[in-house]
C-alpha positions in Angstrom: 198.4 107.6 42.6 195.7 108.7 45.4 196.1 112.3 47.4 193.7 112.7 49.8 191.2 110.4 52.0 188.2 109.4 51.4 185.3 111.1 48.9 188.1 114.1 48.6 190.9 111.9 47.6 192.3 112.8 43.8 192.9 109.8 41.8 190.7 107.6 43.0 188.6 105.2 40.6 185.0 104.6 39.3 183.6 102.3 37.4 180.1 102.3 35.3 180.0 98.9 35.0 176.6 98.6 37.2 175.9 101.5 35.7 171.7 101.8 34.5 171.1 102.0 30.8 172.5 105.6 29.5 169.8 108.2 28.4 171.8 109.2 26.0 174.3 107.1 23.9 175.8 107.8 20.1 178.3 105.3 19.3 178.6 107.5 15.7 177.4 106.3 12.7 176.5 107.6 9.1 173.3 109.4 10.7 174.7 110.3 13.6 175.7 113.9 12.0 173.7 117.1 10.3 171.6 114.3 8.8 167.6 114.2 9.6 166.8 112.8 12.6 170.9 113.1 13.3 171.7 114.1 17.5 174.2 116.5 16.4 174.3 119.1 14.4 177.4 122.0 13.2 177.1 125.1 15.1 176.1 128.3 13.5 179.4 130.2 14.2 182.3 132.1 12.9 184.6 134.7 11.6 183.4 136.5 15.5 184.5 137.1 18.6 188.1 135.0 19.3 187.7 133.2 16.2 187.9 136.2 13.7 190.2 134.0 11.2 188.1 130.8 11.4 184.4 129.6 11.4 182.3 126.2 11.7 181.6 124.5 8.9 180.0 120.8 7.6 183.3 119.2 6.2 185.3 119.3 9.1 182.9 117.0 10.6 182.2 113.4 9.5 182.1 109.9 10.5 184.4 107.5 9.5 185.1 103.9 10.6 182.9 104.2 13.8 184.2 107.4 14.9 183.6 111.3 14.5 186.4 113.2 13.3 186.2 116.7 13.6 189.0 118.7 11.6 190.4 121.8 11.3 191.2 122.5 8.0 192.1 125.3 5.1 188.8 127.0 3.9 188.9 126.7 0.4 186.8 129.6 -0.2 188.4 131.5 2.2 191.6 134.1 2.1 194.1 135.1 4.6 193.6 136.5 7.9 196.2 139.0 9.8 196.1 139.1 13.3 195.9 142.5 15.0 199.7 143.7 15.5 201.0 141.2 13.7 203.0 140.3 10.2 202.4 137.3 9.6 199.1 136.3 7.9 197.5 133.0 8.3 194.8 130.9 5.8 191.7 131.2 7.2 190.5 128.2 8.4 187.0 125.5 9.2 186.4 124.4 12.5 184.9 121.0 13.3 182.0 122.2 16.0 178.8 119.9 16.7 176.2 120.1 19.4 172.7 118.5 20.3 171.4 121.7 20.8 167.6 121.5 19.9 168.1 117.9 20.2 169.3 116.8 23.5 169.6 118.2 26.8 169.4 117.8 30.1 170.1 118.9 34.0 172.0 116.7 36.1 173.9 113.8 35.5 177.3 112.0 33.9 178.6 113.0 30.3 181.5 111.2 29.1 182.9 111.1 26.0 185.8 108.9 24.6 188.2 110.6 22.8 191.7 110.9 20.9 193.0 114.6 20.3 195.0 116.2 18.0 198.6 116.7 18.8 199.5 119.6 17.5 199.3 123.0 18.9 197.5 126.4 17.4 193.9 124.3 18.2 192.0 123.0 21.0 190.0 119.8 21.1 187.5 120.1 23.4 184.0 118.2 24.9 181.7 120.8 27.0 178.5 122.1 27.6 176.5 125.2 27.2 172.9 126.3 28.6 169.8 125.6 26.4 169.1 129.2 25.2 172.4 130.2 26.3 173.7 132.1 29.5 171.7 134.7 31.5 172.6 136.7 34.5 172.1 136.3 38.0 174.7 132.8 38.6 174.8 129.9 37.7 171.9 128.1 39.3 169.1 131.0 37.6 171.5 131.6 34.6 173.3 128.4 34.0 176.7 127.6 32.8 179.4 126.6 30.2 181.0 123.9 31.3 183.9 122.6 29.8 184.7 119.2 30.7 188.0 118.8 28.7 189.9 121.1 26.3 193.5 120.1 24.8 195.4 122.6 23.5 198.4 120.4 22.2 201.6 118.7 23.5 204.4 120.2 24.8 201.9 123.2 26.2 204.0 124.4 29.1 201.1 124.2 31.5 200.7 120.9 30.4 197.9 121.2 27.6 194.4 120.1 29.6 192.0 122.1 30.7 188.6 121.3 32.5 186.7 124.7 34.0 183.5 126.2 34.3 182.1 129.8 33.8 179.0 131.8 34.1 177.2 135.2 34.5 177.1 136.5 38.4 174.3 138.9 39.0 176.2 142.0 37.4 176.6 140.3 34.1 180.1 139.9 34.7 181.9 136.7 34.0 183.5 134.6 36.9 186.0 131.2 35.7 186.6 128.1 38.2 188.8 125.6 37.6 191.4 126.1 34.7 194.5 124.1 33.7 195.4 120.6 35.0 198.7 120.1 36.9 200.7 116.9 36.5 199.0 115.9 33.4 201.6 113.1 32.9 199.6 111.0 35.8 196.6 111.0 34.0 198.8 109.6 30.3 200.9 111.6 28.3 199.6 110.0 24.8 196.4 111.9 24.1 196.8 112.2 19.9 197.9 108.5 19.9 195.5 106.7 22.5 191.7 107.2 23.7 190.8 108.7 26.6 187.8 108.8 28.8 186.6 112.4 29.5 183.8 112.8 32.6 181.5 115.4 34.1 179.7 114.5 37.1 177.2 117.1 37.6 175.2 117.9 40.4 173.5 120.6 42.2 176.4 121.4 44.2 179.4 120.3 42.8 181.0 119.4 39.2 184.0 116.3 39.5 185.6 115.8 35.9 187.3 112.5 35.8 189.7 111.1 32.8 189.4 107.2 32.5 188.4 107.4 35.7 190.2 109.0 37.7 188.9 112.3 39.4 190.9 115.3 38.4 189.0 118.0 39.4 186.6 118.5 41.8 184.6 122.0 41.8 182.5 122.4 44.9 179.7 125.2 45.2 176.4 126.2 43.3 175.7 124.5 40.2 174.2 125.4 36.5 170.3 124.4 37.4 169.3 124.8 33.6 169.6 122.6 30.9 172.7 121.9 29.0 173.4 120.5 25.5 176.6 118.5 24.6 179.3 119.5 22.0 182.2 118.6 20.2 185.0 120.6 18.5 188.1 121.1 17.5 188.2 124.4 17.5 191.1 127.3 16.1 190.9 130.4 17.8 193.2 133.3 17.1 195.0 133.3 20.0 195.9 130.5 19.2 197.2 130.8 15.6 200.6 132.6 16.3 201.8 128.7 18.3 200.7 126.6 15.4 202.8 124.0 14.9 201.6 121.3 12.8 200.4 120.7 9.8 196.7 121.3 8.5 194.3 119.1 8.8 194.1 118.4 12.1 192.4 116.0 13.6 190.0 115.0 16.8 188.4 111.9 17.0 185.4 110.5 18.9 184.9 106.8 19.9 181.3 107.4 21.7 178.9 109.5 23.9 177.3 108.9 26.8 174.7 110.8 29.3 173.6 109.0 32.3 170.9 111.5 33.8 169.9 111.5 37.3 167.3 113.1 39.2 167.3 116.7 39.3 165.9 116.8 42.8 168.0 114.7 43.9 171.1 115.5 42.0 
């Protein structure tokens, strides 16, 4: 299906296949994770800010048969967590939550990522970006940006489950969002824990398009982050999101590959 005309038209398709060599590629093996000389890394984070009840950890990230599976699972170490003004207590939990940070970055270009979520809600899987140093003040162009290609919180969502957004830091420090949940998600597949899926950014200095397998989604004109961004991966469970859980721990994400084709930042 294609709304629109021309370079505005939703649901039009691209192709990479003339594509120059990435600059970036991991295609995921043994080394590809928290290993020396390994691209990604597990993110120093947890038991803060909206994910009081759960926090990164090693073992919810590892490669197996080609891919990287990130998990959210039960922390063996840990003990139960109760939500502010609720009952109910819930296990705390280990996030799966890698990034290149330190090891790869850049401004400007394509990221894609192929990818097969979880199902279930009470997590997210998700594939974005954040600033090199993180965010600063004064917009995104000075300050840079998170920006958050894909995020799946789980099937039968009511506002369908996909997310792809951006947000950064205007010049009072305060916080301003674009973009935000994807409408008719059943035109884009309505098989995400059972199939892969191709998940784009294209990101220049005045506009970021997200794409799945393809197909343009989104489309997010104005200024741009002008700093450097790093690439992660997680499967995150934030406490919001812990009173709709609905499966049954693990959960899992996987990742097929990685790709960053970089362009030139003057020329975007």
């Amino acid at each position: 299906m294609v709304v629109g005309e021309g370079d505005d038209a939703i649901g039009t398709e691209v192709s990479t296949d003339d594509a120059p060599e990435p600059t970036f590629t991991d295609d995921f093996d043994e080394d590809s994770v928290d290993g020396t000389g390994a691209s990604w890394h597990t993110r120093d984070q947890g038991f803060t800010g909206v994910r009081k009840c759960s926090r990164a950890d090693d073992s919810a990230a590892e490669v197996a048969d080609g891919a990287l599976v990130l998990s959210v699972l039960e922390d063996p170490d840990g003990g139960e967590c109760q939500l502010p003004g609720r009952r109910k207590r819930f296990p705390q939990r280990l996030n799966g939550h890698v990034g290149t940070e330190g090891v790869y970055s850049f401004t400007y270009g394509y990221a894609a990522a192929r990818i097969r979520t979880q199902s279930a809600r009470g997590q997210h899987a998700a594939f974005w970006m954040q600033a090199v140093g993180g965010q600063q003040t004064g917009g995104p162009k000075a300050g840079g940006a998170e920006i958050d290609i894909m995020e799946y919180f789980g099937d039968d969502h009511p506002e369908g489950g996909l997310t792809s957004f951006t947000y950064f830091l205007d010049e009072n420090g305060d916080k301003q969002t674009v973009g935000g949940w994807l409408p008719d998600v059943e035109q884009y597949g309505d098989d995400w824990a059972s199939e892969y899926h191709v998940f784009s950014v294209e990101w220049t200095p005045d506009e970021y398009v997200f794409r799945i397998d393809g197909q343009v989604t989104q489309r997010l004109e104005g200024e741009t982050s002008g700093r450097e961004e790093f690439l992660i991966l997680s499967l995150l469970s934030s406490d919001y999101e812990l009173p709709r859980f609905n499966g049954e721990l693990p959960e899992h994400m996987e990742v097929d590959w990685a790709r960053v084709w970089e362009t030139n930042p003057a020329q975007g």
